[in-house]
KOLLUM-167532 format. One record per residue (C-alpha): residue in three letters; x, y, z. Coordinates in steps of 0.02 Angstrom, whole numbers, padded with zeros to 5 digits, always signed. Example, Ala and Ser with C-alpha at 12.3 -4.5 7.8 and 13.67 -1.06 7.14 Angstrom:
2
ala+00615-00225+00390ser+00684-00053+00357
! end
This chain:
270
unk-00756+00436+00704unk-00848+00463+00533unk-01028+00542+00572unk-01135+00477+00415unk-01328+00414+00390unk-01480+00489+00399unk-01454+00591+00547unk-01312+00690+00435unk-01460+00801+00369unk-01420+00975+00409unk-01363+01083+00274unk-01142+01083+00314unk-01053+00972+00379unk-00846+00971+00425unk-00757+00858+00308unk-00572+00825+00412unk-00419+00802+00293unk-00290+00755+00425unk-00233+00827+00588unk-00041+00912+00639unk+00021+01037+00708unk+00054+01213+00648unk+00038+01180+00483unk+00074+01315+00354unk-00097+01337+00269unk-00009+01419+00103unk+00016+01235+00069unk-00159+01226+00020unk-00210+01396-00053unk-00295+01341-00230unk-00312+01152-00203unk-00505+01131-00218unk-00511+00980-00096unk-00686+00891-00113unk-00797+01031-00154unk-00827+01190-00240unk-00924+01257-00082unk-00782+01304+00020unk-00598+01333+00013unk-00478+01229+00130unk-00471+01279+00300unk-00393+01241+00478unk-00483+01188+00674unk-00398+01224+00823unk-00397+01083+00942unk-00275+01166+01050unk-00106+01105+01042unk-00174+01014+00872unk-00248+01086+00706unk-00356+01004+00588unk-00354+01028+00415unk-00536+01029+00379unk-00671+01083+00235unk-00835+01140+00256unk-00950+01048+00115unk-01130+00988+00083unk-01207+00876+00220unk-01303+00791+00079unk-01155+00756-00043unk-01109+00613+00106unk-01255+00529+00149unk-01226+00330+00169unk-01345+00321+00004unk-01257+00468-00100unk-01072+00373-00031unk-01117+00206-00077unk-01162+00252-00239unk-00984+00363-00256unk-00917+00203-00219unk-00982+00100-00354unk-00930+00223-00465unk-00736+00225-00501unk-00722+00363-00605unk-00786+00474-00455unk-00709+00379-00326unk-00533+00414-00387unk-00585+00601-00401unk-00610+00615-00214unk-00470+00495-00168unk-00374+00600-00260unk-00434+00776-00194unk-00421+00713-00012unk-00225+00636-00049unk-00191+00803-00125unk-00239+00920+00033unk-00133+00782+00138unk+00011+00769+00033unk+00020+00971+00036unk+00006+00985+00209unk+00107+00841+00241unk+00242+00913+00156unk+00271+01067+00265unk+00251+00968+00419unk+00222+00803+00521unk+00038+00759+00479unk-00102+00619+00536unk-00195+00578+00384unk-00381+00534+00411unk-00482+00410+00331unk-00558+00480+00174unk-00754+00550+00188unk-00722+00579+00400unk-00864+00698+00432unk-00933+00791+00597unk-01104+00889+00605unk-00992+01056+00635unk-00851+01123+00694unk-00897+01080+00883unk-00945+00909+00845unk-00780+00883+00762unk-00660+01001+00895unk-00753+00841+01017unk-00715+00686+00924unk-00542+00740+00880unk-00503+00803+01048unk-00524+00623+01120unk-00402+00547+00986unk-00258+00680+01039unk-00149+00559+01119unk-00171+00453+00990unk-00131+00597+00869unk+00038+00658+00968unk+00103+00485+00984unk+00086+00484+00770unk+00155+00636+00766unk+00310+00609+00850unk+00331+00444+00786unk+00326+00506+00598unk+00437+00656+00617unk+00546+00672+00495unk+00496+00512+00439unk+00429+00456+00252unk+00361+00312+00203unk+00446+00184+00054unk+00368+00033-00030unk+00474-00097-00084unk+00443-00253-00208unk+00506-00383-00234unk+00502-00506-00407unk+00544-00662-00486unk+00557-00766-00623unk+00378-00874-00641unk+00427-01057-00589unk+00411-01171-00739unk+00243-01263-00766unk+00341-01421-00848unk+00486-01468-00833unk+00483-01654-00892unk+00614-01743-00988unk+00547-01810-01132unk+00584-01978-01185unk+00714-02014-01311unk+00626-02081-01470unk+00676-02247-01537unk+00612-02361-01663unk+00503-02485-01600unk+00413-02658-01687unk+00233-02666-01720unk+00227-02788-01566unk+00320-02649-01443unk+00169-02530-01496unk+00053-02631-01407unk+00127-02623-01261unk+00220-02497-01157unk+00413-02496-01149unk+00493-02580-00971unk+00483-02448-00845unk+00381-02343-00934unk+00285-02256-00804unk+00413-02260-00668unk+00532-02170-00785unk+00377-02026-00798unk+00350-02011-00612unk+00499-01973-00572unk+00535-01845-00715unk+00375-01772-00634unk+00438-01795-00452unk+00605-01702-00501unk+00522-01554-00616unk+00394-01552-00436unk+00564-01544-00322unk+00641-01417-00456unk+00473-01278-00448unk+00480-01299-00268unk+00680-01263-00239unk+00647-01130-00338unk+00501-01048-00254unk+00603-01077-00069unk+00743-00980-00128unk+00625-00834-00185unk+00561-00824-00035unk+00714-00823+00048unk+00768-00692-00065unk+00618-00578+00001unk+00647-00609+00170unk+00841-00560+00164unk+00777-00409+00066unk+00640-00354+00197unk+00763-00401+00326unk+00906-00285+00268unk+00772-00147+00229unk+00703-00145+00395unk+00869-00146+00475unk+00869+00046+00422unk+00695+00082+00444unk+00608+00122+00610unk+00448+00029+00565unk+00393-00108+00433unk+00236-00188+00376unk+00210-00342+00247unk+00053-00329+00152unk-00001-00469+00019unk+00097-00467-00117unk-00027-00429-00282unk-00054-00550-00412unk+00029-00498-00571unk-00072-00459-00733unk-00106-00600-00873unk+00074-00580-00981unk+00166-00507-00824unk+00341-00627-00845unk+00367-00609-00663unk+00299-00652-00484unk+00280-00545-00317unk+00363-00622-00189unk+00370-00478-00065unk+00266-00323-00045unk+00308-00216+00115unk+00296-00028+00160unk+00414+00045+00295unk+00451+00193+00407unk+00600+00284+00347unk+00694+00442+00424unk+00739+00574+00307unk+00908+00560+00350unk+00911+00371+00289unk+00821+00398+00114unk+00983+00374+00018unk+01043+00251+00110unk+00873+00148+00059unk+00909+00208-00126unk+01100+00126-00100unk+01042-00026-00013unk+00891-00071-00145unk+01030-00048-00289unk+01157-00170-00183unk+01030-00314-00162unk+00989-00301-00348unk+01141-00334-00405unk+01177-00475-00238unk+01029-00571-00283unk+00982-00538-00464unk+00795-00508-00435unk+00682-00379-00491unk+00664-00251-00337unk+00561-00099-00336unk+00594+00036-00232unk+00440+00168-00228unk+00414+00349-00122unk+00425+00454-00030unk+00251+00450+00026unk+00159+00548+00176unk+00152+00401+00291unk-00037+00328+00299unk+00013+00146+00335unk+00109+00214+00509unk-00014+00338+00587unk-00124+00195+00663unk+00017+00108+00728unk+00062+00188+00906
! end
């Protein structure tokens, strides 16, 4: 829906926070959101309202945003100012978030674009309701990289240097094959452990999604074996906080349980 390039030359455009209904607009009295130029405002679309911000066509130009985006300092800045305005609103009442840097050529432009995304809109709304969404993670122990006997020592004759003892190298393959068999019982039941954990997780939640688990930073004493967001009613949020302290004590792993957050990974999803 974004409206960006060269033919975003005029001197405003609409920059579009998120979209709800009703919302209570003291939620966002003082938050700057992207730009000094104009305070935070709302669009009717009729039965919908967007939260929106009037800024400077040429701050979001595809050359001025590319270069934003190569710079991370200024990049969290705006990711943060747009999460703010969302998270306000979001907290007052059921809210679509939009894609950071969505953009219209005025209010008309935008009341048009939006307008054709209204089912799409009131399907999200209803679904989220009442609704939060929780991250949950999932660690383990890192397998270990060797786990070879070593051989016992022994005194040996000049003549048994020169050659190796009976057996040798069967004796090493198969101290390799079992530290192998070990590493890889040990990664199946870690990923069992994740999926009984996302499977008793979703069994309270009313939607789920499993996103690649991150690789852990150089010294991190632990892998990610699950990383999964999901759809939780209100009404349920303790019941999560119960359940993620009863698998960590069933299954002895690491599990993280993160949120409330407004729910960005469930709007799309309808």
């Amino acid at each position: 829906m974004t409206e960006r390039g060269p033919e975003l030359s005029g001197v405003n455009a609409i920059y579009v926070f998120a979209v709800c209904r009703k919302p209570d607009l003291s939620a966002v009295v003082g938050l700057p959101g992207v730009t000094d130029q104009a305070s935070v405002s709302s669009l009717s679309l009729g039965a919908l309202t967007a939260i929106v911000q009037t800024v400077r066509a040429s701050d979001f130009t595809d050359e001025v945003w590319q270069a934003r985006l190569s710079d991370q300092r200024e990049l969290e800045r705006y990711a943060r100012a747009h999460h703010d305005v969302v998270a306000a609103v979001a907290a007052r009442c059921p809210t679509v978030p939009l894609p950071m840097a969505t953009l219209y050529h005025g209010e008309e432009r935008a009341r048009e674009a939006l307008a054709k995304e209204a089912d799409r809109f009131d399907a999200a709304l209803k679904r989220i309701a009442h609704h939060a969404e929780w991250g949950v993670k999932v660690f383990v122990p890192p397998c270990p990289q060797d786990e070879t006997v070593p051989t016992p020592v022994r005194h040996v004759t000049p003549t048994e240097r020169s050659r190796p003892a009976p057996g040798a190298g069967l004796a090493y393959l198969n101290r390799k094959r079992g530290a192998q068999e070990r590493r890889e019982r040990i990664q199946d039941e870690a990923l069992r452990t994740a999926e009984a954990v996302d499977t008793e997780v979703r069994g309270l939640a009313t939607a789920s999604r499993r996103l690649r688990p991150h690789a852990q930073p150089s010294g991190e004493h632990r892998v990610q074996v699950l990383n999964a967001t999901y759809l939780v009613s209100a009404r349920r949020a303790e019941e999560l906080a119960v359940l993620t302290r009863t698998l960590r004590e069933r299954t002895g792993v690491d599990i993280e349980l993160s949120g409330p957050w407004v729910p960005y990974s469930f709007v799309g999803e309808v």
